[in-house]
N, C-alpha and C positions, 0 to 999 in steps of 0.2 A: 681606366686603371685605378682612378683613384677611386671609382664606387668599388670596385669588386675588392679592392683594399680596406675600404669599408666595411663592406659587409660581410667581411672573413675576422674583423674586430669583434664586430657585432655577435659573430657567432661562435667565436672564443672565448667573448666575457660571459656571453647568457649560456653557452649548452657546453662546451667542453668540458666533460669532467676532468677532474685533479688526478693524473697519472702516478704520483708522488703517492706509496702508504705514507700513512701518518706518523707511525709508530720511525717510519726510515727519518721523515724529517723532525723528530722530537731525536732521535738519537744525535744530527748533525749541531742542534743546538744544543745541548746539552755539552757537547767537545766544545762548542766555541765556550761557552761560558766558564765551564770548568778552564779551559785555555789561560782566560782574562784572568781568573782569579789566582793563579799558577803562576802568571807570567807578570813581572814585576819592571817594565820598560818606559823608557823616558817617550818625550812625544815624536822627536826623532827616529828612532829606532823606529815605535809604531811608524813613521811615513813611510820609512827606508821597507820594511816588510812589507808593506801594501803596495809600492811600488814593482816588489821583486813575484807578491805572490803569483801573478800571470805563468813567469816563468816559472816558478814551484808546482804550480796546478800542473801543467804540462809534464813535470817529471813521470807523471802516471803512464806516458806513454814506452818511457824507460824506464818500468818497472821487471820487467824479465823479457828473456828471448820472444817468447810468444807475440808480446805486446811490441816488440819492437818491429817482429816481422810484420802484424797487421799495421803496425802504422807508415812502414816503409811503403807495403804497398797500395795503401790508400792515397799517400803523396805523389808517387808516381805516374799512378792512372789520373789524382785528380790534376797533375799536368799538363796530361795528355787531354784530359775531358775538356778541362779549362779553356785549350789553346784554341781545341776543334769552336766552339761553340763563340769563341772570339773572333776568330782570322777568318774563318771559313767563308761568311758571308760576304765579309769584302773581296776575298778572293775569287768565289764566283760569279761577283757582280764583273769585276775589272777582266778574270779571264775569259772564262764562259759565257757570259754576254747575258747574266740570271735579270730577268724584269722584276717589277715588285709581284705581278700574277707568279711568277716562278717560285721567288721565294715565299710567299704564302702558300701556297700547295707544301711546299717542302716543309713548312712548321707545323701546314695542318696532318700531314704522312706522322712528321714526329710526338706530337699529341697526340692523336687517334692510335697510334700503336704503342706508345707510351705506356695509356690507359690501357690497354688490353694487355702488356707486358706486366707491368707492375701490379694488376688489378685480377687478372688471372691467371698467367701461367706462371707468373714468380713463387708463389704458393706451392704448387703440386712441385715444381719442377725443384725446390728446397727438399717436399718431403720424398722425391724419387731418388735425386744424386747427393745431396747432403750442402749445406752450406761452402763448404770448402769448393767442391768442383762448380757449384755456382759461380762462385768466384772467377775460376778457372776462364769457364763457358764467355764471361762476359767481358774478361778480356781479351778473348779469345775471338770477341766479336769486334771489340775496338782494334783492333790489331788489324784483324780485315780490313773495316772502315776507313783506316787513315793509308794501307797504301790504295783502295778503291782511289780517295782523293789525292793524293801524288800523283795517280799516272791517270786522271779523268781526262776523256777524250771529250764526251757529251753532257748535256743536262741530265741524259737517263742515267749516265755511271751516279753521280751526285744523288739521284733519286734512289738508285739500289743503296747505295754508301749508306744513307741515313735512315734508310730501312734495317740495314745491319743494326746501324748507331743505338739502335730503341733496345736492343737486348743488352748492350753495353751498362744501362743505364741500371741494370740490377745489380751492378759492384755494389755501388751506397748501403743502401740498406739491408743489405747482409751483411757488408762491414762493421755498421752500428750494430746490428745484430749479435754479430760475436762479441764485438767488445763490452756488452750491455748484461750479458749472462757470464760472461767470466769477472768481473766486479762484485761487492755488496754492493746492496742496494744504497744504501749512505751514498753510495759514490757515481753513482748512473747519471747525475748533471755534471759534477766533474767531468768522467771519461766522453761523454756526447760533446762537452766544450771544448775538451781537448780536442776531439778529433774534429768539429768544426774547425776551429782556428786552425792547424794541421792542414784542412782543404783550405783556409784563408789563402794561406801562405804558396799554396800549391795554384792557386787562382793567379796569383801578384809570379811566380816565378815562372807557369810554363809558357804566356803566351809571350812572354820577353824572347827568351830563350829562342821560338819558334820564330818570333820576328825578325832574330838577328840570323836566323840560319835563313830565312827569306831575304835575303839581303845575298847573299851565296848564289840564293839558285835562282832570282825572276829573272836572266839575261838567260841561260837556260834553255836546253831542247824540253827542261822539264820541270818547268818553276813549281809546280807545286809538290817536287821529290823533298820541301821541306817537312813536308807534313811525314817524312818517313825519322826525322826526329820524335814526333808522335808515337807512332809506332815503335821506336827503343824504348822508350819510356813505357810501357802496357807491356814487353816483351820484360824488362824487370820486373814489371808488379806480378806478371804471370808467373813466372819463378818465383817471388816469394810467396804466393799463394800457392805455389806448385807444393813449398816446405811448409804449409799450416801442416800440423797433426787432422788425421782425418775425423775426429771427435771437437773439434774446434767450439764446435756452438754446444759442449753439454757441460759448462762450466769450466770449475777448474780440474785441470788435468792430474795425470798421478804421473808421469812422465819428468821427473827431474830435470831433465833437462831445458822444458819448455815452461815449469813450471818453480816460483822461492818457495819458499817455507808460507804455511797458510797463516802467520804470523805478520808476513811483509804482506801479502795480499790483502790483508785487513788492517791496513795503515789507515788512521784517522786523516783527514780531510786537512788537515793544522797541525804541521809539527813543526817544533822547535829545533835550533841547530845543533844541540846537545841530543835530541833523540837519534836524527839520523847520522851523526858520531859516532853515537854508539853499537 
C-alpha cells in the first residue's frame, strides 16, 4: 500500500497537468487581496472568520433549490454507500460463513467491474439517458443491492448484490459533474470541497445509524433486514434525483424556480457580513 501510494505521489507531482485555468485562479486572488485591503479587522475577528470559514464555504451547497436538491441526494446515498462498504464484510464473515478466498473474489468482481463501469459504459450511457436518469439508474441499482443483502440466503446472493453494487458506483461522479458546470469556474475547488465534506459527514453518519438498527434485527429470522435501512436512504436520494430538472448538467438553468438571479450564482469566494445582509 504504501508503494502504490507512492507511486501515485510520484505521478501527480511529475505528469498531472494543472486542471485550474490560470486566468480562474488570478481572479480568486485578486478577491482575496482586494478583500484584505477593504476589510479593516482586529486579529481576533480575523481568527473568529477562519475558524467559521469551513461552515461559510459550505453555504454554497444552500445556494438555490437545485443545489440543495443535488446535495440532499448525494448525502443520502453517500449513507447508504458508506454503511454497505463498512458492515457488510463483517456481516458476512460472522453470518455467511465468507473466508478470506470468498472475500477476495468479491473485491476482485467489484474492481474488475468497477473499471469497466466507470471506464466504459459510464460515458455512452451519460450521453444516451442524460446525467440526471444516470442518477436515477444507479440508485436504482443500490436499492436492488441492499435488500439482495437483507434477505441473502447464500455466498451467490452476495456475489450477484455486488455485481449490482458496481453500477451503483456511477452516482459520484455525475454528481460532481453537475455540480462542477453549474458553478464559475472561480468556484469548482470550493463546490468539489463542499460536496466532499458533505460525503464526510455522510461517511461518519450512515454506518452509525445502520449499526444501531443492527442491534433490532441480529436475534431476527432476518438479521440482515438492517440493511433495508440502506435501502430507505437510496429510495430518498432516488426522488430527489427523480426532481433534478432534466437539463441538470447544461449549466445554469433559466427555470426560476431552480435557479437565483446570475448575480447570487456569481458570489465571490469571501464575502463579508454586510454583503450577505444586504
Amino acid at each position: 500500500s504504501a508503494c502504490v501510494m507512492a507511486g501515485g505521489l510520484a505521478l501527480s507531482a511529475c505528469f498531472l497537468p494543472e486542471t485550474l485555468p490560470a486566468e480562474a485562479a488570478e481572479r480568486a486572488r485578486e478577491q482575496r487581496r482586494e478583500y484584505r485591503l477593504t476589510e479593516d479587522e482586529s486579529r481576533w475577528q480575523c481568527l473568529a472568520k477562519g475558524l467559521t470559514r469551513p461552515f461559510r464555504e459550505l453555504s454554497i451547497l444552500n445556494r438555490n433549490t437545485f443545489f440543495r436538491l443535488v446535495s440532499a441526494l448525494a448525502f443520502f446515498s453517500g449513507m447508504s454507500s458508506s454503511a454497505d462498504q463498512t458492515l457488510l464484510v463483517y456481516y458476512i464473515e460472522e453470518r455467511l460463513n465468507f473466508t478470506d478466498k470468498d472475500i477476495s473474489l468479491m473485491f476482485v468482481i467489484i474492481g474488475l467491474l468497477g473499471v469497466i463501469v466507470q471506464g466504459v459504459l459510464l460515458k455512452p450511457l451519460t450521453e444516451w439517458i442524460g446525467e440526471r436518469r444516470v442518477i436515477i439508474v444507479a440508485f436504482s441499482c443500490g436499492i436492488v443491492t441492499n435488500i439482495l443483502y437483507s434477505f441473502a440466503w447464500s455466498k451467490q446472493c452476495i456475489f450477484v448484490a455486488v455485481t449490482v453494487s458496481t453500477c451503483g458506483a456511477m452516482s459520484f461522479p455525475t454528481i460532481s459533474s453537475i455540480k462542477a458546470n453549474n458553478v464559475e469556474n472561480c468556484e469548482q475547488g470550493r463546490i468539489q470541497g463542499a460536496l466532499y465534506a458533505l460525503s464526510s459527514l455522510a461517511s461518519a453518519v450512515g454506518p452509525c445509524l445502520l449499526r444501531l438498527t443492527y442491534q433490532a434485527t441480529k436475534d431476527t429470522d432476518y438479521p440482515g433486514s438492517f440493511f433495508m435501512t440502506a435501502t430507505v436512504f437510496f429510495v430518498v436520494a432516488t426522488f430527489c434525483a427523480w426532481l433534478l430538472p432534466k437539463d441538470a448538467n447544461c449549466g445554469v438553468s433559466n427555470d426560476g424556480d431552480l435557479e437565483e438571479s446570475e448575480e447570487v450564482s456569481r458570489q465571490p469566494l469571501i464575502q463579508n457580513g454586510s454583503d450577505h445582509s444586504s
